[in-house]
C-alpha positions as CSV (number, residue, x, y, z in Angstrom):
1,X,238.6,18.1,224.1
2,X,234.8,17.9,224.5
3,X,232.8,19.7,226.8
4,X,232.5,17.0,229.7
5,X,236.0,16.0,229.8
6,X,237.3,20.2,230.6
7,X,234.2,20.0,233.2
8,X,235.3,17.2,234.7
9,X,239.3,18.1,234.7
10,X,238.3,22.1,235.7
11,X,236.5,20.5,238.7
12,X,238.9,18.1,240.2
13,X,242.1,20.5,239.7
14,X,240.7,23.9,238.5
15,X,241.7,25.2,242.1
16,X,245.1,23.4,242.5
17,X,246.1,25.8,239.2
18,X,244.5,29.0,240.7
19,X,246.6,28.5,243.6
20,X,249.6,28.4,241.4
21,X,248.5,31.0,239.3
22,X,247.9,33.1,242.1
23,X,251.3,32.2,244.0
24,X,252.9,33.2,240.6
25,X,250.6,36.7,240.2
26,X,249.8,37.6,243.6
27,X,246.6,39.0,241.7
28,X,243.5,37.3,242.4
29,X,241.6,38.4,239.4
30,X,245.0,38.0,237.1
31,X,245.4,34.4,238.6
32,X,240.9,34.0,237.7
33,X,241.6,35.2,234.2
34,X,244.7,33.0,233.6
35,X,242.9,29.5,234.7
36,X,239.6,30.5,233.0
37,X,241.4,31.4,229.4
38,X,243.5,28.3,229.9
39,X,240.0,25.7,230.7
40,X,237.8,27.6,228.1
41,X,241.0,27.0,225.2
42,X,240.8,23.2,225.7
43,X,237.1,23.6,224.4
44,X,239.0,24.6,221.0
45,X,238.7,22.6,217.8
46,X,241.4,20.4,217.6
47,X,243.3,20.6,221.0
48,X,243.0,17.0,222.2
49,X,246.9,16.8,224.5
50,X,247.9,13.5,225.1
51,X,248.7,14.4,228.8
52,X,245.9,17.2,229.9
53,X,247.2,17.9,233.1
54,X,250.8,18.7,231.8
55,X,249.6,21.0,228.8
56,X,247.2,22.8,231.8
57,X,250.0,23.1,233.6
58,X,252.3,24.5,231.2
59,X,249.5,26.8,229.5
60,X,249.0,28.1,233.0
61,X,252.8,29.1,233.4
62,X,253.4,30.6,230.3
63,X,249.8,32.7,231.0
64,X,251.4,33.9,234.1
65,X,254.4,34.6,232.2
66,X,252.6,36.6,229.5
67,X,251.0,38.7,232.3
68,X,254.3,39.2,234.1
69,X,255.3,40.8,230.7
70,X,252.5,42.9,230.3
71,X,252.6,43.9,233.2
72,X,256.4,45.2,233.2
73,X,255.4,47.0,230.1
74,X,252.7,49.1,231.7
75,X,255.0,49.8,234.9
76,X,257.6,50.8,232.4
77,X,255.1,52.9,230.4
78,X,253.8,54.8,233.2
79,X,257.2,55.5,234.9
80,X,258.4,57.1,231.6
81,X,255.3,59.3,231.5
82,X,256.1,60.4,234.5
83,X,257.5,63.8,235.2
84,X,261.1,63.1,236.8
85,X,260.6,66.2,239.2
């Protein structure tokens, strides 16, 4: 997608998928991160979707779902470094 047409997308709906990134994260700066890596992929050679709003919408869930994960990992990292007494 060029330049003008992520601009112009990011603009009108950026903030309807940082509320739903943020619902999903409860993280404010996790939720940030997620939109922003999703807008700045669509700048990519060769991503042109045929339905924008959908792949957004779906690149958005499965970012919150790869944080979700890492985040689990790190809980589960910590909590076995952890002295049990």
């Amino acid at each position: 997608m060029n330049r003008k047409d992520v601009e112009q997308l990011h603009k009108s709906l950026g903030s309807d998928y940082f509320a739903d990134a943020l619902a999903l994260t409860r993280d404010e700066g996790a939720a940030r991160d997620i939109v922003q890596s999703v807008f700045t992929g669509l700048l990519g050679p060769g991503i042109e979707p045929k339905d924008p709003e959908a792949y957004i919408s779906v690149a958005v869930r499965n970012g919150v779902l790869k944080w979700r994960k890492r985040e689990a990992q790190e809980r589960e990292k910590h909590a076995l470094e952890e002295p049990i007494w």
